[in-house]
N, CA, C and O of each residue as an XYZ file, in Angstrom:
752
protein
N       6.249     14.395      3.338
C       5.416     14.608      4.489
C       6.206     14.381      5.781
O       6.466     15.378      6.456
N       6.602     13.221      6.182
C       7.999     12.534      7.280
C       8.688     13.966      7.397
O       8.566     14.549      8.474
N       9.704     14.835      5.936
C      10.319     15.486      6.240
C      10.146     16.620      6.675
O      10.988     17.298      7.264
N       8.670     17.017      6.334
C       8.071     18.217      6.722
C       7.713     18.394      7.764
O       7.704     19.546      8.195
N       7.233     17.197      8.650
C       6.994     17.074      9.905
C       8.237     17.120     10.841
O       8.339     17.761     11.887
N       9.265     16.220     10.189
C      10.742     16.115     11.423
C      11.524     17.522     10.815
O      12.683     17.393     11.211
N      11.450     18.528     10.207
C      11.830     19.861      9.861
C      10.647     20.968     11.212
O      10.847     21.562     12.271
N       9.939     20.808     10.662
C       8.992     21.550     11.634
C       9.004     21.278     13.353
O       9.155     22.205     14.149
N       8.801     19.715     13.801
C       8.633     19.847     14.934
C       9.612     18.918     15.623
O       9.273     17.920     16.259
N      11.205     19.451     15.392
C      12.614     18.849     15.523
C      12.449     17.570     17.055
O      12.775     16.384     17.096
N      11.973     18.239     17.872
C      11.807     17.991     19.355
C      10.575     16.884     19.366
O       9.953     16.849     20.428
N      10.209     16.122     18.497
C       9.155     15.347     18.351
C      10.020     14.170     18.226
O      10.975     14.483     17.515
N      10.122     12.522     18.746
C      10.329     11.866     18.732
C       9.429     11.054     17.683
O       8.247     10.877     17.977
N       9.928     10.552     16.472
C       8.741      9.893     15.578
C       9.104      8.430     15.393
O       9.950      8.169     14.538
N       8.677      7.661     15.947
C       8.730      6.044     15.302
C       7.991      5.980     14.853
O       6.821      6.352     14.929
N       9.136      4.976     13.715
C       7.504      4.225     12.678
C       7.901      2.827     12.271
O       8.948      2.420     11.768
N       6.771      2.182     12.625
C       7.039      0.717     12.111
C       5.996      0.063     10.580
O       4.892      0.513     10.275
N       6.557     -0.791     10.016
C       6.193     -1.588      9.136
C       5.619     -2.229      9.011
O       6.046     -3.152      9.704
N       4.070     -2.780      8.170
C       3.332     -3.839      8.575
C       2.337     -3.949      7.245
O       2.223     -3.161      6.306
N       1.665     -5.193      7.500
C       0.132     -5.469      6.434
C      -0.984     -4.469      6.926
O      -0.847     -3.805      7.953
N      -1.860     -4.424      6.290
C      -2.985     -3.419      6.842
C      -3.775     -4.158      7.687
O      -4.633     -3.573      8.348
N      -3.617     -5.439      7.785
C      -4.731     -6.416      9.008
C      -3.337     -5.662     10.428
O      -3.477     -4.638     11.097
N      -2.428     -6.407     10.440
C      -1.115     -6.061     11.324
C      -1.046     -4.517     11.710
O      -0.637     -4.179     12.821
N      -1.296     -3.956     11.134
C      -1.079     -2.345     11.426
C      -2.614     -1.826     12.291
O      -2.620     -1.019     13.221
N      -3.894     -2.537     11.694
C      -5.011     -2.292     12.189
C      -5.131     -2.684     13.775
O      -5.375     -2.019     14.782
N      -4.908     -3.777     13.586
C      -5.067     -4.466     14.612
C      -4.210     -4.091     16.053
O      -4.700     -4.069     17.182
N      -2.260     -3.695     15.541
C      -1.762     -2.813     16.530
C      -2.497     -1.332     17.050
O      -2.439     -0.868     18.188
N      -3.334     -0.633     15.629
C      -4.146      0.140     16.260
C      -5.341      0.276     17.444
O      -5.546      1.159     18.278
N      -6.176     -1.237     17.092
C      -6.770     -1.454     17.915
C      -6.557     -1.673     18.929
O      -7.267     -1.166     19.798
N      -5.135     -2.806     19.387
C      -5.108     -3.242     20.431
C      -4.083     -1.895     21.466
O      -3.246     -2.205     22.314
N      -4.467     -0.411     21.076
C      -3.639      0.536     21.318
C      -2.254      0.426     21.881
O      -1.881      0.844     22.977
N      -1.160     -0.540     20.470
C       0.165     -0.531     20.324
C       0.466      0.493     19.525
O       1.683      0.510     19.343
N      -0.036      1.281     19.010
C       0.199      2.667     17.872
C      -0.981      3.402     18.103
O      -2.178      3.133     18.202
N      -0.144      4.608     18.169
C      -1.311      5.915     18.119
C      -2.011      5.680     16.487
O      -3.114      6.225     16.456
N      -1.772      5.242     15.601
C      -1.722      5.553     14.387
C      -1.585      4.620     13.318
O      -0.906      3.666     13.697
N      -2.014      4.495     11.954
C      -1.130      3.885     11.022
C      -1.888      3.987      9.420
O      -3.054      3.652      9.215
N      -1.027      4.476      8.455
C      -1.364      4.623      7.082
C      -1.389      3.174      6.692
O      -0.404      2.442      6.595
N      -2.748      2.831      6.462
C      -3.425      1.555      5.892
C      -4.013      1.925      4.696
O      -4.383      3.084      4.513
N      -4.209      0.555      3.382
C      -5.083      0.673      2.525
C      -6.752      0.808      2.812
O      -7.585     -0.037      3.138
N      -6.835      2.021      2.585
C      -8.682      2.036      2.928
C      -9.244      1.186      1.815
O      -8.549      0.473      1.091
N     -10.659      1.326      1.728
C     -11.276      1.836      3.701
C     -11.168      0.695      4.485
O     -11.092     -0.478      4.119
N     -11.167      1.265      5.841
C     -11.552      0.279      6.757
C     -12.666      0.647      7.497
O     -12.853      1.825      7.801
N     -13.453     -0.279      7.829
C     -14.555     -0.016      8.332
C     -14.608     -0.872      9.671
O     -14.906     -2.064      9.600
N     -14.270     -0.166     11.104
C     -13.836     -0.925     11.818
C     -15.119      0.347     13.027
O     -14.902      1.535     12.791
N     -16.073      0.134     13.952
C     -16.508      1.188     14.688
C     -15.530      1.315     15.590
O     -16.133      1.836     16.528
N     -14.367      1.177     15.943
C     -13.303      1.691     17.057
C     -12.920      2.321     16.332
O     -12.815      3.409     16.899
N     -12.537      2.432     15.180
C     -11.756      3.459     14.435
C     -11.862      4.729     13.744
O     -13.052      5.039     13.808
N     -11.311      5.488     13.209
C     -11.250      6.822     12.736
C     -10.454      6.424     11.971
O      -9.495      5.655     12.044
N     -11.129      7.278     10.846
C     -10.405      7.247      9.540
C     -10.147      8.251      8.789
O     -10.917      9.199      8.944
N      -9.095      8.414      7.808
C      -9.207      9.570      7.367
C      -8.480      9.944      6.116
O      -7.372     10.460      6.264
N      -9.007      9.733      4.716
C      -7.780      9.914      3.531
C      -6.670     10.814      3.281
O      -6.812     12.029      3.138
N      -5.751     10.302      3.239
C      -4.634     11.216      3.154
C      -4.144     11.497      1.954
O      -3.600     12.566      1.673
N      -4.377     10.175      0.877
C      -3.813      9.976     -0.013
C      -4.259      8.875     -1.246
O      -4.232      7.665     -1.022
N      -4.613      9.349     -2.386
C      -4.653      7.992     -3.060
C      -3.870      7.770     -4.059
O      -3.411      8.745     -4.655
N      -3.518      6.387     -4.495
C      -2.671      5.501     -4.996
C      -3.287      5.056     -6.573
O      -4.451      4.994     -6.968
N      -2.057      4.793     -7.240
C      -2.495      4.381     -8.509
C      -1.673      2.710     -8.358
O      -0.488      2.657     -8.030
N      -2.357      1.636     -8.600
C      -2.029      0.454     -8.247
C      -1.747     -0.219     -9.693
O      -2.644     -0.270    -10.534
N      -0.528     -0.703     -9.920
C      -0.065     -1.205    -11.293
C       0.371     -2.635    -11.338
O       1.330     -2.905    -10.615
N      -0.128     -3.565    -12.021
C       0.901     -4.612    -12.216
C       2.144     -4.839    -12.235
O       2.674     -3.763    -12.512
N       2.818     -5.522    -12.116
C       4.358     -5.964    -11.942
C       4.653     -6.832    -12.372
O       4.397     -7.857    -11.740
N       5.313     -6.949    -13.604
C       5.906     -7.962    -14.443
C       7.308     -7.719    -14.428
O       7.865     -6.711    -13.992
N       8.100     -9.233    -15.200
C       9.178     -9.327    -15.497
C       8.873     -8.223    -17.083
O       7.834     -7.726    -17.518
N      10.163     -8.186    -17.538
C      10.535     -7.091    -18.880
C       9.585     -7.665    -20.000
O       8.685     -7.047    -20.569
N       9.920     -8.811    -20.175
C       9.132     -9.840    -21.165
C       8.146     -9.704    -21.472
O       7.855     -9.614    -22.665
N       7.019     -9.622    -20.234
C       5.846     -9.214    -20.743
C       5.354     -8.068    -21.194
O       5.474     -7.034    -20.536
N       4.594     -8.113    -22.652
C       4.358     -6.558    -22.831
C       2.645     -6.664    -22.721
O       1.884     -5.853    -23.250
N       2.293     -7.648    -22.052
C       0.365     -7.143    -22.261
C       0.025     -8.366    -20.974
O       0.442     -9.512    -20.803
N      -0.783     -7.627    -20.328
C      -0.846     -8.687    -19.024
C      -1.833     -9.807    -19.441
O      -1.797    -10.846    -18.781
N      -2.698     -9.708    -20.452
C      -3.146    -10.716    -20.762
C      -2.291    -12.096    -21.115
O      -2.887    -13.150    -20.893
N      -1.075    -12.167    -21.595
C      -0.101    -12.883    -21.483
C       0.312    -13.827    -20.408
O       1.113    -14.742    -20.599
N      -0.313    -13.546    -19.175
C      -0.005    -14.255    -17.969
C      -0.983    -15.200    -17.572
O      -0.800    -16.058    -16.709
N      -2.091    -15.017    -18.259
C      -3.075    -16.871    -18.481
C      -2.519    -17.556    -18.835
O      -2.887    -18.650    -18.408
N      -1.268    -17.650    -19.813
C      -0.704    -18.518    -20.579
C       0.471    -19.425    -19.828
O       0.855    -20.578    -20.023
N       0.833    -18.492    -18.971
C       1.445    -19.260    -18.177
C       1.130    -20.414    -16.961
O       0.480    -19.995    -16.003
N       1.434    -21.439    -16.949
C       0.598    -22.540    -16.063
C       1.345    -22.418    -14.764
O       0.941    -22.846    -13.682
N       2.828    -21.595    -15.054
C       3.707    -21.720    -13.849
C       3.113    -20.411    -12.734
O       3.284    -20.322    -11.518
N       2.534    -19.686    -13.471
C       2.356    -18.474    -12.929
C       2.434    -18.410    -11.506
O       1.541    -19.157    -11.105
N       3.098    -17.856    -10.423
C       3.385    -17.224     -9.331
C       2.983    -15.790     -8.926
O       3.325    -15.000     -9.806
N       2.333    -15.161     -7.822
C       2.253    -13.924     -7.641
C       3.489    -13.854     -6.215
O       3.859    -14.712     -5.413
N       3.774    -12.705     -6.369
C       4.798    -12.312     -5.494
C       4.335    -11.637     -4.262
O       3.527    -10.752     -4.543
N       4.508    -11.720     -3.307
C       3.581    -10.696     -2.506
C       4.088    -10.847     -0.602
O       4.731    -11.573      0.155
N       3.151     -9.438     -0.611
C       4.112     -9.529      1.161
C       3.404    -10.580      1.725
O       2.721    -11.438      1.166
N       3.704    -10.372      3.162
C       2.767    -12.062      3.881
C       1.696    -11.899      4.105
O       1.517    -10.694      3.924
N       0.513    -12.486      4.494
C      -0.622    -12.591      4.640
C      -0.969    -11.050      5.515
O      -0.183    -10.369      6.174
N      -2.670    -10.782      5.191
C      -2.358     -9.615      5.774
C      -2.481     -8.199      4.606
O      -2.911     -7.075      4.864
N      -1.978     -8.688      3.370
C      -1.398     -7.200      2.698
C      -2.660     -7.083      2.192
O      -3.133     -8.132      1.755
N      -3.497     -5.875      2.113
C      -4.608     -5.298      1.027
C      -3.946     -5.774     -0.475
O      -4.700     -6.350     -1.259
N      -2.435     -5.509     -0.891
C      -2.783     -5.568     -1.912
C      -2.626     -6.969     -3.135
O      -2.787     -7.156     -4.341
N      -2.072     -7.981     -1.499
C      -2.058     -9.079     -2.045
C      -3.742     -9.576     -2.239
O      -3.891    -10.734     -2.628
N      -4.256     -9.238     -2.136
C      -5.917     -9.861     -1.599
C      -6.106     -9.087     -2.864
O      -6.123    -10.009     -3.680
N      -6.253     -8.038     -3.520
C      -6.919     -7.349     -4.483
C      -6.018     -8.204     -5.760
O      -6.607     -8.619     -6.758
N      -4.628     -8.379     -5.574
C      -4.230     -9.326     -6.833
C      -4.628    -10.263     -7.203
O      -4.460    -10.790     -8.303
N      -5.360    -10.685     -6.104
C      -5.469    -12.459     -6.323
C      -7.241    -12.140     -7.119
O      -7.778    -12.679     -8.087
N      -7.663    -11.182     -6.300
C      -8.965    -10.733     -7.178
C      -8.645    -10.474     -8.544
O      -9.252    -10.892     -9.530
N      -7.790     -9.858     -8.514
C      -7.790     -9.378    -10.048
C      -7.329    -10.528    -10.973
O      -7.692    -10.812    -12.115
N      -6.712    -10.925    -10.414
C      -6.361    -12.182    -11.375
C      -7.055    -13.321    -11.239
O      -6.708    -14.325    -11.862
N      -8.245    -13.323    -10.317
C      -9.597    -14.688    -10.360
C     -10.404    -13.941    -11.717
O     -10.436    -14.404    -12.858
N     -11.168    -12.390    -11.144
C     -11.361    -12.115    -12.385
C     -11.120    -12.139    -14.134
O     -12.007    -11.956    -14.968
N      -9.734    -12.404    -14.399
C      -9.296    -12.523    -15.637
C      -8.998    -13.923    -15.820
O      -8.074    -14.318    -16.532
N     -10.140    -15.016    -14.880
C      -9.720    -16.337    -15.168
C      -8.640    -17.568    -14.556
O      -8.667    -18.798    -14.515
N      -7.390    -16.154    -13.974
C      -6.316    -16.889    -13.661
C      -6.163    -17.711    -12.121
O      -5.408    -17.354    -11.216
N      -6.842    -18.584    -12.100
C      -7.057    -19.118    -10.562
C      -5.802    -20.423    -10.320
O      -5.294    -21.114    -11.204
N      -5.530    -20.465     -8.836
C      -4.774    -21.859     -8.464
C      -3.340    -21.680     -8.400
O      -2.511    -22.584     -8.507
N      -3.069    -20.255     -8.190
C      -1.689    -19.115     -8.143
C      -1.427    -20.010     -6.869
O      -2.154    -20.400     -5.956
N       0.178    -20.211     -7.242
C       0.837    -20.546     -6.182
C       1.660    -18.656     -5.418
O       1.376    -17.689     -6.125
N       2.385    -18.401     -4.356
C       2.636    -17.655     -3.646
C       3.909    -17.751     -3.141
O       4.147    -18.554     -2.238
N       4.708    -17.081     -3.575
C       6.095    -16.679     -3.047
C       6.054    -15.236     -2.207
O       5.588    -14.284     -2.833
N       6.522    -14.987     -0.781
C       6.049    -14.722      0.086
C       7.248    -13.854      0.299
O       8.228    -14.582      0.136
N       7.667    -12.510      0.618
C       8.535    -11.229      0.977
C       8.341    -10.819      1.804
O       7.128    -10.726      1.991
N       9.261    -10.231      2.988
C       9.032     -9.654      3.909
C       9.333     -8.117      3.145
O       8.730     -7.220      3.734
N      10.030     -7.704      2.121
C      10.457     -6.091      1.296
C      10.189     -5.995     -0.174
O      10.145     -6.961     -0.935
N      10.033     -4.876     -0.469
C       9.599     -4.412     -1.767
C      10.838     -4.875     -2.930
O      10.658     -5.376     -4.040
N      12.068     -4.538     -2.293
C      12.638     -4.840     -2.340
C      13.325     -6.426     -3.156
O      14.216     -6.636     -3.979
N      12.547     -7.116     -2.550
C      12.961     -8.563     -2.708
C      12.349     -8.703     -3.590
O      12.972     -9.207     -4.525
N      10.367     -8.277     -3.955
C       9.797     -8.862     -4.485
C       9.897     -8.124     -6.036
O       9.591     -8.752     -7.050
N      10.312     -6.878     -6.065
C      10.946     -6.374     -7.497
C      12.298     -7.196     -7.680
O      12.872     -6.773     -8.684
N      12.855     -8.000     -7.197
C      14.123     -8.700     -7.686
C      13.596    -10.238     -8.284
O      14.130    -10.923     -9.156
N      12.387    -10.507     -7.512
C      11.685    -11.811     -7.976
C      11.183    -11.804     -9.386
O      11.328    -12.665    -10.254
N      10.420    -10.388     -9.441
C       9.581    -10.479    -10.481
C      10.894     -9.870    -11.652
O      11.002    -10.403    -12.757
N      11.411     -9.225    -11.411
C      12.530     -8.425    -12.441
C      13.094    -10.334    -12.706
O      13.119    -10.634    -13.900
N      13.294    -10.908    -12.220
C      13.900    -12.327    -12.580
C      12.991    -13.530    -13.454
O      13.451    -14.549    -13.969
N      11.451    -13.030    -13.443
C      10.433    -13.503    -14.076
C       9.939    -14.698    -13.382
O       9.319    -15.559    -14.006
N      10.266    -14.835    -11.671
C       9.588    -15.667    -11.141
C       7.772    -15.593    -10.677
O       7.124    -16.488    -10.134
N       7.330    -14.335    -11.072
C       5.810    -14.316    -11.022
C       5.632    -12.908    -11.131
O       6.372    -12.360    -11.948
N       4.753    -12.118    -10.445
C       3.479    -10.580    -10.746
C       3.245    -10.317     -9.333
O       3.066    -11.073     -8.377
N       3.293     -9.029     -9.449
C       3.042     -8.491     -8.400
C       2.308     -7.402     -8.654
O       2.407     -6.884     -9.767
N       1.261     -6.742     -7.477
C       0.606     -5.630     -7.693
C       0.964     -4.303     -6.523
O       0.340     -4.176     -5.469
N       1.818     -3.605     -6.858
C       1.647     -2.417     -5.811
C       2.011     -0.897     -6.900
O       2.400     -0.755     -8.059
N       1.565      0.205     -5.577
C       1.363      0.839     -6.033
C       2.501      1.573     -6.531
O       3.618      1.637     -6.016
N       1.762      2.557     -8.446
C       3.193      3.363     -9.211
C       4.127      3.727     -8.261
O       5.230      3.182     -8.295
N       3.846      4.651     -7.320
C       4.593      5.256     -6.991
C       5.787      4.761     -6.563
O       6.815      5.355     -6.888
N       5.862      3.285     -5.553
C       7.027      2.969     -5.428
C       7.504      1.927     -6.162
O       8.517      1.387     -5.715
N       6.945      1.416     -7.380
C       7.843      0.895     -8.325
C       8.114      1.751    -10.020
O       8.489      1.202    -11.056
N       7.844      2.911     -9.856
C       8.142      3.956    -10.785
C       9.562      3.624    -11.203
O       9.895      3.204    -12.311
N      10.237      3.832    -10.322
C      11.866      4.032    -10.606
C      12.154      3.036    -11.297
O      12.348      3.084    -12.512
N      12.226      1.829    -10.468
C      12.340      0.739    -11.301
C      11.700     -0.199    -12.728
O      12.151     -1.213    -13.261
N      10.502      0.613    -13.040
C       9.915      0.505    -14.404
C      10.968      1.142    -15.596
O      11.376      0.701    -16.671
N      11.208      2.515    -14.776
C      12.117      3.591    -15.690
C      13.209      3.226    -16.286
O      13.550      3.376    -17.460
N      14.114      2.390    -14.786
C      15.362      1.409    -15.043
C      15.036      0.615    -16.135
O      15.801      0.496    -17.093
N      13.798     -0.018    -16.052
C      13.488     -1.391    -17.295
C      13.819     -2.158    -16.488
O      14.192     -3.226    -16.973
N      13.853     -2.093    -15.413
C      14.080     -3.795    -14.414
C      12.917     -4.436    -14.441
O      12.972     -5.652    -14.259
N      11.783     -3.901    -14.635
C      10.141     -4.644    -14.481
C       9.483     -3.638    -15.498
O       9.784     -2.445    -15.495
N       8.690     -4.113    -16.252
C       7.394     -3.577    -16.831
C       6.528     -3.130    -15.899
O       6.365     -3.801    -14.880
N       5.757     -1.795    -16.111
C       4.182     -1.705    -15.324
C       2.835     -1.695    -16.271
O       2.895     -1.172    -17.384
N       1.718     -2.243    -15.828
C       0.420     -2.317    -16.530
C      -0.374     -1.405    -15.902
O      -0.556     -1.304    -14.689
N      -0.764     -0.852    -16.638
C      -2.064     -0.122    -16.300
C      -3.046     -0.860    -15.758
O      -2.844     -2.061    -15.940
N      -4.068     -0.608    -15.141
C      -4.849     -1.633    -15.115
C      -6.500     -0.478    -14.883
O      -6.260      0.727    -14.812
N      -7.441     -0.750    -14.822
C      -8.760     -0.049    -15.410
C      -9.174      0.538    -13.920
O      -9.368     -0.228    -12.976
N      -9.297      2.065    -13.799
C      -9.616      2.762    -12.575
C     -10.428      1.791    -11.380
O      -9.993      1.774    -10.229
N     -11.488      1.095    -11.723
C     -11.691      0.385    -10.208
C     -10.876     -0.155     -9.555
O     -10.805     -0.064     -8.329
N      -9.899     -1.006    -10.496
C      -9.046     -1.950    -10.205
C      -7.957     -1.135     -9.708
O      -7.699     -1.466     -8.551
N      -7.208     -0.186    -10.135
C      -6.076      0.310     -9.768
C      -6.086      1.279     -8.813
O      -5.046      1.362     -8.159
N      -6.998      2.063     -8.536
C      -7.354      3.170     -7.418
C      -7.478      2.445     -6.177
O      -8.229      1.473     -6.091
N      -6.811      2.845     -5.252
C      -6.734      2.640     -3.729
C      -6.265      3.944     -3.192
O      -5.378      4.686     -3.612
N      -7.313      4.093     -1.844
C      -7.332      5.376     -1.052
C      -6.019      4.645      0.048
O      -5.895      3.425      0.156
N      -5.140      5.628      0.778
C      -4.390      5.525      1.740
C      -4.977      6.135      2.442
O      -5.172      7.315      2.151
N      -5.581      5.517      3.835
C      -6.194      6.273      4.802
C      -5.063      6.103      6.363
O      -4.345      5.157      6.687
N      -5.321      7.535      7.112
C      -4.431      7.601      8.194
C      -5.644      6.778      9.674
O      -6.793      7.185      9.842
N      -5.231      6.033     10.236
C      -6.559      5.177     11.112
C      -5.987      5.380     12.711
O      -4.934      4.804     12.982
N      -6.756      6.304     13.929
C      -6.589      5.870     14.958
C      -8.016      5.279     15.746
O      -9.153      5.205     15.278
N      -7.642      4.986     16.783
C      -8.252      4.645     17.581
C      -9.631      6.026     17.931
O      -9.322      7.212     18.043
N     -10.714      5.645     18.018
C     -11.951      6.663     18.312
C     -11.897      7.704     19.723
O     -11.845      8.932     19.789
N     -11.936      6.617     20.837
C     -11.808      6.815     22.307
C     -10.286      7.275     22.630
O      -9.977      7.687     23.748
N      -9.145      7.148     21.311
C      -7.750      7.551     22.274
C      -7.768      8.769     22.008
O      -8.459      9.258     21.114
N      -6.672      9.678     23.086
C      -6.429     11.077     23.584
C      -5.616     11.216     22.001
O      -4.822     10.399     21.534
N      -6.090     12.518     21.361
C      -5.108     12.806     20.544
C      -4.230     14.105     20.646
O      -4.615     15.272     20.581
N      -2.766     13.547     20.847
C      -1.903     14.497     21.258
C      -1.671     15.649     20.131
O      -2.167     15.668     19.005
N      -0.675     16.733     20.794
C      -0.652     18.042     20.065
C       0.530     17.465     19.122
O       0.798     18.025     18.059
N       1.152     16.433     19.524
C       2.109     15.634     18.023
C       1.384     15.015     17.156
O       1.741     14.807     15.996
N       0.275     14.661     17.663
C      -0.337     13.717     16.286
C      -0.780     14.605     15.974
O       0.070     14.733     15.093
N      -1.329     15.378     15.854
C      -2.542     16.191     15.518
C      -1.731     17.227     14.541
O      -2.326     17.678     13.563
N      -0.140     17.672     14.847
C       0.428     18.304     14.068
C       0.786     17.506     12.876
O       0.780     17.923     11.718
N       1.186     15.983     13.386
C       1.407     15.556     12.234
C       0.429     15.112     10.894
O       0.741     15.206      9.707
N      -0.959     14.557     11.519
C      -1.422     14.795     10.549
C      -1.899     16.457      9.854
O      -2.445     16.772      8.796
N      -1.529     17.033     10.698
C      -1.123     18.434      9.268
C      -0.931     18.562      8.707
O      -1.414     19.215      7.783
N       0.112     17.924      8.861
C       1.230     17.877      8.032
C       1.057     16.232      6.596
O       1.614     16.220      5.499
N       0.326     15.334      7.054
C      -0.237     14.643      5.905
C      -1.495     14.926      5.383
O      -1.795     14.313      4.358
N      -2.433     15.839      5.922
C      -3.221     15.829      4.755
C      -3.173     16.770      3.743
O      -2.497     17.798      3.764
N      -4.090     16.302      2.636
C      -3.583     16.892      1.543
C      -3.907     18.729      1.923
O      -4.162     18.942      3.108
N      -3.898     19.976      0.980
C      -4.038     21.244      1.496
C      -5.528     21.467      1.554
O      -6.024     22.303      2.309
N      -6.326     20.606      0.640
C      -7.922     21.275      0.557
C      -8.893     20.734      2.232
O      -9.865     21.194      2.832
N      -8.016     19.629      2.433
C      -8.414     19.050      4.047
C      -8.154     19.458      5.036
O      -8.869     19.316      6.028
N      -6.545     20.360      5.007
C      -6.030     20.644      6.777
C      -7.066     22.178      6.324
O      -7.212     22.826      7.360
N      -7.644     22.747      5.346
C      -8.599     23.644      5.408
C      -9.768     23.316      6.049
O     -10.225     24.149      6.831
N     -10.421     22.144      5.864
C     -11.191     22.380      6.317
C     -10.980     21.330      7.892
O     -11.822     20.618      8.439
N     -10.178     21.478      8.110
C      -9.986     20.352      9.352
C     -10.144     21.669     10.451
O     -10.725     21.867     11.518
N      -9.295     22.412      9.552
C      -9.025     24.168     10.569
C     -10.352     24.749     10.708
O     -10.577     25.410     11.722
N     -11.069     24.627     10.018
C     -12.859     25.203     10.490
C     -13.443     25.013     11.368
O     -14.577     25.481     11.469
């Protein structure tokens, strides 16, 4: 999508910064970003929302484990996760109150990065989505779990501000992110 947009509209200056979905919302609100792909929904009345994309959300284990039920057993258990703030640290900790496992201590990442080197080392679990720990399942550096459609489905929604001006760059760019059955009917 990024490349389709900086191919198409060369002369467009695009920053993009990094953040939790409270952190990213909140720069939206306080109109520091035209913009920002957050875990939906959000239900905020300043905001606009709009799916771009949804996610298949998988567990994250060290190799060892082959069945996530396995991780009650552990008393040391750790979840890995970005800093306060992340949707999908908040849905792990759900998911794992649900299956019993309460009183998780928290080792804390600023990159994806770090926290696939934690868990590939078997210091705790993490939950994000297939897509960007695919590769590294493939490697065998980490196991992934399935986990049961409520639990693992998360929408990626694109969020601006209601009242801000939307320019002929944003407006191309989300063109350019939504999926094809939407910029149809966006064009109506």
């Amino acid at each position: 999508m990024l490349a389709a947009y900086a191919a198409a509209y060369p002369e467009v200056d695009l920053v993009l910064r990094t953040g939790t979905t409270a952190e990213l919302v909140e720069q939206v609100l306080e109109h520091r970003l035209e913009g920002a792909f957050v875990c939906g929904p959000v239900d905020h009345r300043d905001l606009k929302e709009e799916t771009v994309f949804a996610e298949e959300l998988v567990l994250v284990t060290a190799k060892r484990i082959t069945r996530p039920e396995e991780l009650s057993r552990d008393a040391k258990l750790k979840i890995i996760v970005l800093r306060a703030g992340c949707s999908y640290r908040q849905r792990l900790e759900t998911i794992l109150t649900a299956r019993g496992i309460v009183g998780l201590r928290r080792l804390e990442f600023g990159t994806i990065d770090g926290i696939l080197g934690c868990v590939a080392a078997g210091l705790g679990v993490s939950l994000l989505p297939r897509s960007v720990v695919a590769a590294a399942g493939r490697e065998g550096r980490v196991a992934l779990h399935a986990l049961p459609p409520e639990e693992a489905q998360v929408a990626t929604v694109f969020i601006r501000r209601r009242d801000a001006y939307a320019s002929s760059a944003l407006e191309a760019f989300l063109d350019c992110a939504r999926p094809a059955p939407a910029r149809v009917a966006a064009a109506e």
